[in-house]
FIMI-189421 format. One record per residue (C-alpha): x, y, z; residue in one letter. Coordinates in Angstrom, 2 decimals, padded with zeros to 5 digits, always signed. Example, Ala and Ser with C-alpha at 12.3 -4.5 7.8 and 13.67 -1.06 7.14 Angstrom:
PT      px      py      pz res
PT +012.30 -004.50 +007.80   a
PT +013.67 -001.06 +007.14   s
% end
This chain:
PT      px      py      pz res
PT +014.85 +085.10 +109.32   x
PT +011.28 +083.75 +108.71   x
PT +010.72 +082.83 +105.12   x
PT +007.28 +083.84 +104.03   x
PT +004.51 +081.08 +103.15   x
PT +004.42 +082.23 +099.10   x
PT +008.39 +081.82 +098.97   x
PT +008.22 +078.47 +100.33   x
PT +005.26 +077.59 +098.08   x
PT +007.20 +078.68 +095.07   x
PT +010.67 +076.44 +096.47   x
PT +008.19 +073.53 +096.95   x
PT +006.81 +074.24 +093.62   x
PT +010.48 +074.09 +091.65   x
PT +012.08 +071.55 +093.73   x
PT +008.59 +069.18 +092.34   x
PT +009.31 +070.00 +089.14   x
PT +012.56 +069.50 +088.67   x
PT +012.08 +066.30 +090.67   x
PT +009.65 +065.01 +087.96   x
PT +012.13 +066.14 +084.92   x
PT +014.68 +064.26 +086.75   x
PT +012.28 +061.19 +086.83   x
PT +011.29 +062.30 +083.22   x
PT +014.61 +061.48 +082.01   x
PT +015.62 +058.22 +083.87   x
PT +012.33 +056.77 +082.53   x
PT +013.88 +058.37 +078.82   x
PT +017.34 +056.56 +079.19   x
PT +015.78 +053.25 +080.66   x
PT +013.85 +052.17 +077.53   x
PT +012.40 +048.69 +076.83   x
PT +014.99 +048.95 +073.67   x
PT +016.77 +045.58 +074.49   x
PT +019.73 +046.56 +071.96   x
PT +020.48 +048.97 +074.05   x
PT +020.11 +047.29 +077.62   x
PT +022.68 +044.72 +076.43   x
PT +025.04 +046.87 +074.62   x
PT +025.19 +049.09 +078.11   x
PT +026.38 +045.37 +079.94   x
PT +029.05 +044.47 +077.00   x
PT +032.49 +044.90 +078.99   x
PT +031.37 +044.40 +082.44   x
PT +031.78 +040.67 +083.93   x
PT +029.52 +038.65 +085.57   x
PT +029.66 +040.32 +089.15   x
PT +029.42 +043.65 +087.97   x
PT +025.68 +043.10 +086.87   x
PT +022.80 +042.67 +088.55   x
PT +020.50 +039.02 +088.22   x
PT +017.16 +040.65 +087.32   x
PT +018.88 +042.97 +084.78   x
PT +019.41 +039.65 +082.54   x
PT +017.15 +037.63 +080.18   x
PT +017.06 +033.88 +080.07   x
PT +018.51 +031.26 +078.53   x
PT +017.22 +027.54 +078.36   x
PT +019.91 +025.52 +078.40   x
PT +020.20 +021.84 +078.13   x
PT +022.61 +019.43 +079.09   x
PT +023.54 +016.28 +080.73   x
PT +025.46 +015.18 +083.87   x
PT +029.51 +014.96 +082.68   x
PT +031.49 +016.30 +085.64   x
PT +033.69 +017.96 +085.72   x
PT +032.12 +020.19 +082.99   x
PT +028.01 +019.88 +084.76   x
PT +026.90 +018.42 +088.31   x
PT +025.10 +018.79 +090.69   x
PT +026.85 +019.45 +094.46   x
PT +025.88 +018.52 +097.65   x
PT +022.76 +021.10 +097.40   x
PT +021.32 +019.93 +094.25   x
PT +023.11 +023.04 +092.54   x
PT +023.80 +022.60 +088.83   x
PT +027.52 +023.43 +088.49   x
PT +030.94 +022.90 +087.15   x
PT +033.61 +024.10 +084.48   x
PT +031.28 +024.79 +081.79   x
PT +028.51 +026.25 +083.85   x
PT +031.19 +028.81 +085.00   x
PT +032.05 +029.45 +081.60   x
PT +028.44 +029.95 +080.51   x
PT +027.51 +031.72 +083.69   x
PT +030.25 +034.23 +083.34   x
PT +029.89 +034.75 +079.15   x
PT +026.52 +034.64 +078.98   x
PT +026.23 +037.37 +081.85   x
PT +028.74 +039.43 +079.46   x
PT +026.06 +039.93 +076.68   x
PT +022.84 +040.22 +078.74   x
PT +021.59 +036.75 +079.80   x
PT +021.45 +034.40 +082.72   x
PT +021.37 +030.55 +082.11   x
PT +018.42 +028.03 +083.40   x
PT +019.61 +024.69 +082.94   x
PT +017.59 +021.64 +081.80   x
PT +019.09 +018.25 +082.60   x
PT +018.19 +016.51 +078.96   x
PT +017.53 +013.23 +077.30   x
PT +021.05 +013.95 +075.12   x
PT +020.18 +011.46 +072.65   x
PT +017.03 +013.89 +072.11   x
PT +019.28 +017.39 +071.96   x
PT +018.99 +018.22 +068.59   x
PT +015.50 +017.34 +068.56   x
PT +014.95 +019.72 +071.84   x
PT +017.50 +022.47 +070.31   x
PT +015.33 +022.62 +066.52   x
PT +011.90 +022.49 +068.39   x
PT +012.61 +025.24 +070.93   x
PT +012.39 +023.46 +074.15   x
PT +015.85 +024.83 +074.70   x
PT +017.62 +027.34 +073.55   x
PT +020.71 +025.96 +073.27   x
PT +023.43 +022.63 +074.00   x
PT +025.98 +023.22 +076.25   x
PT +028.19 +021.01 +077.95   x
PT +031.28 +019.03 +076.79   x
PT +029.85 +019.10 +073.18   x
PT +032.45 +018.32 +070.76   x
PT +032.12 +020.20 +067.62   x
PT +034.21 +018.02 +065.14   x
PT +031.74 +016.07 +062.04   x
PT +028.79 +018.28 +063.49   x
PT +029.89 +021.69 +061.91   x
PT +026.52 +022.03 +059.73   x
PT +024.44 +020.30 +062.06   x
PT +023.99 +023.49 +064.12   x
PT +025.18 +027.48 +064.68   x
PT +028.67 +027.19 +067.24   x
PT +029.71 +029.17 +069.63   x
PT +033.26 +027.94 +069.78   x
PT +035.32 +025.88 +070.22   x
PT +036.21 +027.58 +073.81   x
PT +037.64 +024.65 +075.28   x
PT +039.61 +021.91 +073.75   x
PT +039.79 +018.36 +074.65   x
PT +040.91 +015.21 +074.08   x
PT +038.98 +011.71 +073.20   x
PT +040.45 +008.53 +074.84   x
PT +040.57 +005.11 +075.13   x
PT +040.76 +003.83 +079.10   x
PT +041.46 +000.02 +080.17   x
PT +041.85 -000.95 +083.61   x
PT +045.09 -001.39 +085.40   x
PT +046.15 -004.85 +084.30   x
PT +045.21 -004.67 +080.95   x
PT +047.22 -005.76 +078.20   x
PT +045.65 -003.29 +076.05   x
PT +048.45 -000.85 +074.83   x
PT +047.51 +000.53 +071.47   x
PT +043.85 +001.74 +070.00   x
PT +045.19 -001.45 +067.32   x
PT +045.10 -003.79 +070.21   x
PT +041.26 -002.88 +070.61   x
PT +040.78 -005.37 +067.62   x
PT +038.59 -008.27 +068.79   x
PT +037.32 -006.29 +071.85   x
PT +034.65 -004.60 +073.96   x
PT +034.38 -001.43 +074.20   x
PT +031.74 +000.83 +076.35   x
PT +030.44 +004.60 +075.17   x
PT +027.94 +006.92 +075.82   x
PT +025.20 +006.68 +072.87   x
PT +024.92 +009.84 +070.59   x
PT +029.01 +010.99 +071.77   x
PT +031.89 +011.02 +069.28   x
PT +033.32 +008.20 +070.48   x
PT +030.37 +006.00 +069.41   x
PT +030.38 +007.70 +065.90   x
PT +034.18 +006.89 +065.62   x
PT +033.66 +003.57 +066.49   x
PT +030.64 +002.55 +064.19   x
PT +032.34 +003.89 +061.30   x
PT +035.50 +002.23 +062.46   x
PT +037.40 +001.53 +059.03   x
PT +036.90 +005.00 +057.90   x
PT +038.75 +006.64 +060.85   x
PT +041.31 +004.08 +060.98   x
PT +040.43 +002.13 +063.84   x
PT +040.46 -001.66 +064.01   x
PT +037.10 -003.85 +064.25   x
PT +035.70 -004.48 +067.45   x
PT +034.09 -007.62 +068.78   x
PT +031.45 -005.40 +070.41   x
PT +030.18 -001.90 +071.03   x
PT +028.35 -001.36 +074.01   x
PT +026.67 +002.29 +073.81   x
PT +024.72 +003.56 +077.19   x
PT +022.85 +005.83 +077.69   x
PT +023.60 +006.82 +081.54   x
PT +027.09 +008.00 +081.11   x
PT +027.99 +006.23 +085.21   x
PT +027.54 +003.05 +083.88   x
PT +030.55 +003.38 +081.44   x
PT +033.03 +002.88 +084.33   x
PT +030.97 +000.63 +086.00   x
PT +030.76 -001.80 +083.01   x
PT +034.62 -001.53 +082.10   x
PT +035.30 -002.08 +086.39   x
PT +033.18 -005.23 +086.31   x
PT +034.66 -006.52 +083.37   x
PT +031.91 -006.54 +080.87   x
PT +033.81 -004.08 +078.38   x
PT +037.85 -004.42 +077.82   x
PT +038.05 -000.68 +077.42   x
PT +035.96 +002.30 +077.90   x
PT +036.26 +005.36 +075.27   x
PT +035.10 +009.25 +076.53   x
PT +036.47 +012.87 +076.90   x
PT +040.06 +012.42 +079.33   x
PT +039.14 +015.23 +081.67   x
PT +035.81 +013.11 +082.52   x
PT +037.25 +010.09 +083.12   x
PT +040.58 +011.76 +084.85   x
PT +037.45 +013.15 +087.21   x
PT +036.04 +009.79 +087.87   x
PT +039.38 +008.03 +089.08   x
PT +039.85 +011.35 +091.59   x
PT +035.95 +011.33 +092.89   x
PT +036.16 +007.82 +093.04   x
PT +039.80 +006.74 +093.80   x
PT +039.68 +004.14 +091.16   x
PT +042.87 +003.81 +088.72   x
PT +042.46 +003.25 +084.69   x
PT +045.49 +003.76 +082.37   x
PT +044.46 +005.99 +079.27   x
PT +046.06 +005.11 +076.59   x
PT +048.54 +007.45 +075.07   x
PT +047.47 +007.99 +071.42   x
PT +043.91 +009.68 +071.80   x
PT +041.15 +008.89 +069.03   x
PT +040.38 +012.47 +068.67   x
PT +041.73 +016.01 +069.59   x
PT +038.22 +017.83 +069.27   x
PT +036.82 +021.53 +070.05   x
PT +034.22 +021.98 +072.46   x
PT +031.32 +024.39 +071.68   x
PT +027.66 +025.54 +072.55   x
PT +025.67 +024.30 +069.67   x
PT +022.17 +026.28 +068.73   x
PT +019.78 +025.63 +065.91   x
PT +020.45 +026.90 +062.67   x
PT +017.61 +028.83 +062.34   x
PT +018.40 +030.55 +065.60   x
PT +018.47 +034.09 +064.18   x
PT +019.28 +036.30 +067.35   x
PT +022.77 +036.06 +066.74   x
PT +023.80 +035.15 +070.05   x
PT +026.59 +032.13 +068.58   x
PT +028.56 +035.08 +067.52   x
PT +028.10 +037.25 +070.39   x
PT +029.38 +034.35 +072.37   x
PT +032.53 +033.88 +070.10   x
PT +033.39 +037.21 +070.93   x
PT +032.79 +037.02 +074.55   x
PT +035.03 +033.78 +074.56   x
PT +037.47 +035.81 +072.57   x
PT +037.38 +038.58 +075.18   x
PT +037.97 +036.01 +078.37   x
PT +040.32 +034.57 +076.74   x
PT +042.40 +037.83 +076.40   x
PT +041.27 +039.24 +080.24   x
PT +042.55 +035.92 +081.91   x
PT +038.76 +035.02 +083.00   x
PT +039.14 +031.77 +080.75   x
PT +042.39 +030.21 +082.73   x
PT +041.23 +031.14 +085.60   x
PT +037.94 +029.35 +085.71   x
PT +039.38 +026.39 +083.23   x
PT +042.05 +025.90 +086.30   x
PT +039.56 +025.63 +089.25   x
PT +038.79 +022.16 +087.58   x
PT +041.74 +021.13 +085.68   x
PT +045.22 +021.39 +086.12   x
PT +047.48 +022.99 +083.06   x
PT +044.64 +024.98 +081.68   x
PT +046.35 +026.28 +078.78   x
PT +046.19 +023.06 +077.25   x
PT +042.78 +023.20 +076.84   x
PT +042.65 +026.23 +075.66   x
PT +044.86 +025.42 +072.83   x
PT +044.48 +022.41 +070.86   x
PT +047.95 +022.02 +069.86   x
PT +048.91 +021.36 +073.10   x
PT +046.82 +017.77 +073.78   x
PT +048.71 +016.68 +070.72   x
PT +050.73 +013.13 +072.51   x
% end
């Protein structure tokens, strides 16, 4: 049967307006209130939400595989991008990196240039220095000497060269060597390209080489060359993201949180063991005790 031209007028008419309450109140529940945008992501992981739903985060850090890289693209990847990647997503954010000066980080973190550190950042002596997010990872600091050393002992370092990377722990243990109980070196050679570490302990400028295990355990495997690390470590440290202390957006402790929660969902091991093997042990610091 025919409808007639004023019923369809009047179907047209309703079927408009509830279109445009329907539109009405998706434009309602999809308010600029970022509070609420991020509080509607907590829970989800990183492939449940979309890129351009996320704010950004400058993030600076420095070349230490296996925790930041670059691949055969030019990507920016590794362990701790994964974990940032995957936490930050968690709370509302996507990471940009910024490869960094890291003797200038805290300078870059207090001045804004970046939001926060990230990447193999140990936390121990630095607790007031910034706001933490962590420690999410644990790791270990170690002495390294090459094959046919007669190095055995961090006392045996007495009288000798050793290579760091400027502005690390290491270097800070070292220059206040009496005070953490290690013995007085002939020389300290701190670099600031983190490469040239192996390179100067391979040639035989430095007797021994001192950096986080997992970094140099990466080196001998991308680069098939064989140090012996020495079993009693100079420092069992947490790893954190550091921001500035007058960061007040509270993102530190929505981070601790997140960590907390991918810790208990299994998200943590599993990333953590696509780069190292055990990864419980660096996820609790008891268990890098020698």
């Amino acid at each position: 049967m025919k409808r007639s031209r004023r019923s369809v007028a009047i179907s047209l008419f309703v079927a408009l307006a509830v279109a445009s309450v329907f539109v009405v109140a998706i434009a309602g529940c999809s308010g600029s209130n970022d509070g609420a945008s991020t509080s509607a992501l907590e829970g989800l992981d990183a492939s449940q939400v979309k890129d351009n739903d996320l704010k950004t985060l400058n993030v600076g850090s420095d070349l230490y595989p296996p925790f930041v890289y670059t691949d055969e693209y030019g990507d920016i990847v590794g362990l701790d991008v994964e974990i940032l990647t995957e936490a930050l997503a968690r709370i509302g954010y996507k990471p940009k990196y910024q490869l960094i000066d890291w003797e200038k980080k805290k300078e870059l973190v207090e001045n804004g240039t970046i939001d926060c550190i990230w990447g193999s950042f140990s936390m121990d002596g630095r607790e007031e220095e910034y706001q933490w997010a962590g420690p999410y990872l644990y790791s270990r600091q170690v002495v390294a000497v090459r094959s046919d050393s007669d190095i055995r002992t961090l006392q045996d370092l007495t009288g000798k060269v050793v290579v760091v990377q400027s502005t690390t722990k290491p270097e800070e243990l070292f220059l206040n060597a009496e005070q953490n109980g290690l013995p007085r070196l002939r020389r300290l050679y701190s670099l600031q390209n983190r490469d040239l570490l192996y390179t100067t302990l391979l040639k035989g400028y430095a007797d021994a080489l001192a950096a986080h295990e997992s970094a140099i355990r990466q080196f001998m495997k991308d680069y098939s060359v064989e140090y012996r690390i020495l079993d009693e470590p100079l420092l069992i440290t947490g790893i954190g993201a550091a921001f500035s202390v007058d960061d007040d957006r509270g993102l530190a402790q929505e981070l601790m949180d997140t960590f907390a929660q991918m810790r208990q969902d299994g998200t943590m091991q599993e990333i953590v063991g696509r780069y190292l093997e055990h990864p419980e042990t660096y996820l609790e610091g008891e268990c890098l005790e020698p």
